[in-house]
N, C-alpha and C positions, 0 to 999 in steps of 0.2 A: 304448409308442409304436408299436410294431410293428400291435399288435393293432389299434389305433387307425386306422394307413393301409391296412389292409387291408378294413378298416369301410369306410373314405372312398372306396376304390374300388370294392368291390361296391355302397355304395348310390348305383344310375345307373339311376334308373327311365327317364330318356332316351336309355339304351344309347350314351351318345358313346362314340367309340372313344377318345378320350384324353380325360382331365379334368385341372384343374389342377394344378399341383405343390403338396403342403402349404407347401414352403417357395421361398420366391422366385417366379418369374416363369417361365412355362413350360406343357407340360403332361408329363403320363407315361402311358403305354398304359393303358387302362381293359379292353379287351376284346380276343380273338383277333385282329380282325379291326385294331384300333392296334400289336400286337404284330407280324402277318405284315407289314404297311407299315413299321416299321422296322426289322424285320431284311428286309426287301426293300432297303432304305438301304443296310443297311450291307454286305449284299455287295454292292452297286452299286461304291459305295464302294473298300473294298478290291479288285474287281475293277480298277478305274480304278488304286489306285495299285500293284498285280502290273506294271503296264506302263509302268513307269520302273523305272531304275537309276541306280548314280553316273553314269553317261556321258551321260546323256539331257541334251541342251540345253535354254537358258530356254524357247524356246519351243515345245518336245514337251511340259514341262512343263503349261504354261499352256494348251493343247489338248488335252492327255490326260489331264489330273487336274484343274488348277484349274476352268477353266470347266465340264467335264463335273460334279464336285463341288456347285461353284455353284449350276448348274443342278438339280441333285438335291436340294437343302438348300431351296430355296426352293420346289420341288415341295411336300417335306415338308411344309414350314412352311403351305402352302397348303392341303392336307390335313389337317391339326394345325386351322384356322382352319375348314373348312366340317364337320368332324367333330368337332371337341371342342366341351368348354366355351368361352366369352369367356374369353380369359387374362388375368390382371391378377395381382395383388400380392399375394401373401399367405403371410403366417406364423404356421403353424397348423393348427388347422381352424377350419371358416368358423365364425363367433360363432352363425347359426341351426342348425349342426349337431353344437356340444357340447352 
């Protein structure tokens, strides 16, 4: 199976940075350049929640993590959309690529 999603991501004659996930809905980094964008995320990310503690009130919370978050996830997802594949449904590999 292994061998199999590693097939499925090197064959990208359209070089998307991210293609679909084999299984469910989604995508997964295909190239360096899907790979440096979301670890770009995730220390976004983690940097946003180093800056809370237990004392931190709702709403330091909700402007120093959630919406910054938010706002980054939907970045993401935005870049996942004009760089990947169409994302849709699937489990497997695709029926014209076994």
């Amino acid at each position: 199976m292994l061998k199999e999603y590693i097939q499925y991501i090197k064959d990208n004659p359209e070089h998307y940075w991210f293609k679909r996930k084999l299984y469910g809905w989604g995508w997964t980094p295909a190239t360096w350049q899907g790979w440096l964008v979301l670890a770009i995320w995730l220390v976004l990310v983690l940097m946003f929640a180093f800056t809370l503690d237990e004392n931190s009130p709702t709403r330091e919370v909700m402007f120093t993590f959630i919406l910054p978050v938010t706002l980054l996830t939907l970045t993401l997802i935005r870049i996942g959309y004009k760089t990947g594949e169409k994302p849709s449904w699937q489990w497997g590999l695709p029926i014209d690529k076994k």
